[in-house]
C-alpha positions in Angstrom: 127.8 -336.5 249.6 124.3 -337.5 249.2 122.7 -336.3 245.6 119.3 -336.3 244.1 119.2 -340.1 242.9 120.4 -340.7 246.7 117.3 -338.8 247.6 114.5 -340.2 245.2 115.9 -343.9 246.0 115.8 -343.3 250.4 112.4 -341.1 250.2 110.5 -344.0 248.0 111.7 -346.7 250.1 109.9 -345.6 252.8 106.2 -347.5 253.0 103.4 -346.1 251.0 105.7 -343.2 249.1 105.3 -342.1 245.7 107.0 -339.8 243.4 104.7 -337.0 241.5 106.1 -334.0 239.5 104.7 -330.8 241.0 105.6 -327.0 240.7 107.7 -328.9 237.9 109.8 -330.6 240.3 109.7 -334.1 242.2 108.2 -334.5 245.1 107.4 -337.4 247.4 104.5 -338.3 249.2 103.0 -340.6 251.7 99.4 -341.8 251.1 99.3 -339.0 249.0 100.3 -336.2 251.4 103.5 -334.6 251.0 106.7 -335.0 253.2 109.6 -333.7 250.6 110.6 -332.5 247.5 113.6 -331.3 245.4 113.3 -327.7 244.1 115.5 -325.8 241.8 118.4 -327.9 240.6 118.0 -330.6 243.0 120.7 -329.5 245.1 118.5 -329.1 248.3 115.7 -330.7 249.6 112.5 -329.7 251.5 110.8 -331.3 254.4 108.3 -331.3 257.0 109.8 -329.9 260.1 107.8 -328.2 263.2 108.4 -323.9 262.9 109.9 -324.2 266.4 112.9 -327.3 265.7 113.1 -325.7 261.9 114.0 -322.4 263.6 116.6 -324.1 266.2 118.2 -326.2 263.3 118.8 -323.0 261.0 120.2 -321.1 263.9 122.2 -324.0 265.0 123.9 -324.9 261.3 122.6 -322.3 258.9 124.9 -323.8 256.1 122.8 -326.9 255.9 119.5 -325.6 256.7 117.3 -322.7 256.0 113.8 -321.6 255.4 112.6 -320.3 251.8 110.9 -316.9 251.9 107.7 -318.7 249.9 107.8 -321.1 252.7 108.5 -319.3 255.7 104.9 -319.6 257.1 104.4 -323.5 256.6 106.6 -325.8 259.0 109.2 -326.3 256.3 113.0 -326.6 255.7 115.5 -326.6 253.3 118.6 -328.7 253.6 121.8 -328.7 251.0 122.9 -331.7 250.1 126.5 -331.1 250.2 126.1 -330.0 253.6 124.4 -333.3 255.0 127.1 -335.8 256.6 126.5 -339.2 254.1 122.9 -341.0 254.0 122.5 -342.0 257.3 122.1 -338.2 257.5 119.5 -337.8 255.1 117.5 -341.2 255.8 117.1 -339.8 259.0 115.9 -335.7 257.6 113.5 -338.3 255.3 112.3 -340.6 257.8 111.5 -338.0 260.1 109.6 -335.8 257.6 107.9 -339.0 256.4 106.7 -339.9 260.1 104.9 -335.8 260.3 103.1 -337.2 256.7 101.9 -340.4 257.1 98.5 -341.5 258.5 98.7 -343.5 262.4 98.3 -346.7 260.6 101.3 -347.3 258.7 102.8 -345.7 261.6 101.4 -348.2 263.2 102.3 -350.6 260.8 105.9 -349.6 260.8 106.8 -349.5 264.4 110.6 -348.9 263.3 110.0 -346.0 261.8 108.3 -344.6 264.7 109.3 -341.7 266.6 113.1 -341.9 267.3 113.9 -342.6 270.8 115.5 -339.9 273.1 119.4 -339.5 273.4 
C-alpha cells in the first residue's frame, strides 16, 4: 500500500516538481502550478482530473475515489491510499495529473510522459 513518503518521493521525481506547504499541508507543483497535494492526515491524495473522467472514476470505484465538497466545482479528485493497487498505481494517478499541470514544453521535453496511449 502506497503512503505519503511513497507519494512525496513519485510526485518530485517527475521533471520541474517542487514541494511547497500550502493550506498547511504539502503540495506539489510543476513550474509552479499545482497538480497534487496531501490533505488531512495524508491518507488521500488530490489531483487534477477532468469533471467528466473524475465523475466516471467515483462512480466506477467510489472506495478509492471521490470529490471533496470544497472541491466539487474545480476538476479535482481524491484518492485513498489504501485503496490504490501498489505504485505503479499511483505513478500513474501522478503522472497523469502532472501532464494536465505542466507547460507544452516539458511536455515536450518529456515525450515519455506524454499522453498515455489508448488500450
Amino acid at each position: 500500500m502506497p503512503d505519503a513518503e511513497d507519494v512525496r518521493r513519485i510526485a518530485l521525481s517527475l521533471p520541474d516538481t517542487t514541494e511547497k506547504v500550502a493550506w498547511s499541508m504539502p503540495t506539489f507543483r510543476v513550474a509552479g502550478k499545482m497538480f497534487a497535494t496531501l490533505p488531512e492526515d495524508e491518507t488521500s491524495i488530490a489531483v487534477r482530473c477532468p469533471k467528466e473522467e473524475r465523475d466516471e472514476l467515483v462512480m466506477a470505484e467510489p472506495g478509492k475515489f471521490w470529490i471533496a465538497d470544497h472541491e466539487a466545482q474545480f476538476a479535482w479528485v481524491r484518492a485513498r491510499l489504501a485503496a490504490l493497487e501498489g505504485e505503479d498505481e499511483l505513478r500513474d494517478i501522478l503522472a497523469d495529473s502532472w501532464r494536465q499541470a505542466a507547460p507544452p514544453r516539458l511536455l515536450d521535453a518529456y515525450p515519455e510522459l506524454g499522453m498515455p496511449s489508448a488500450e
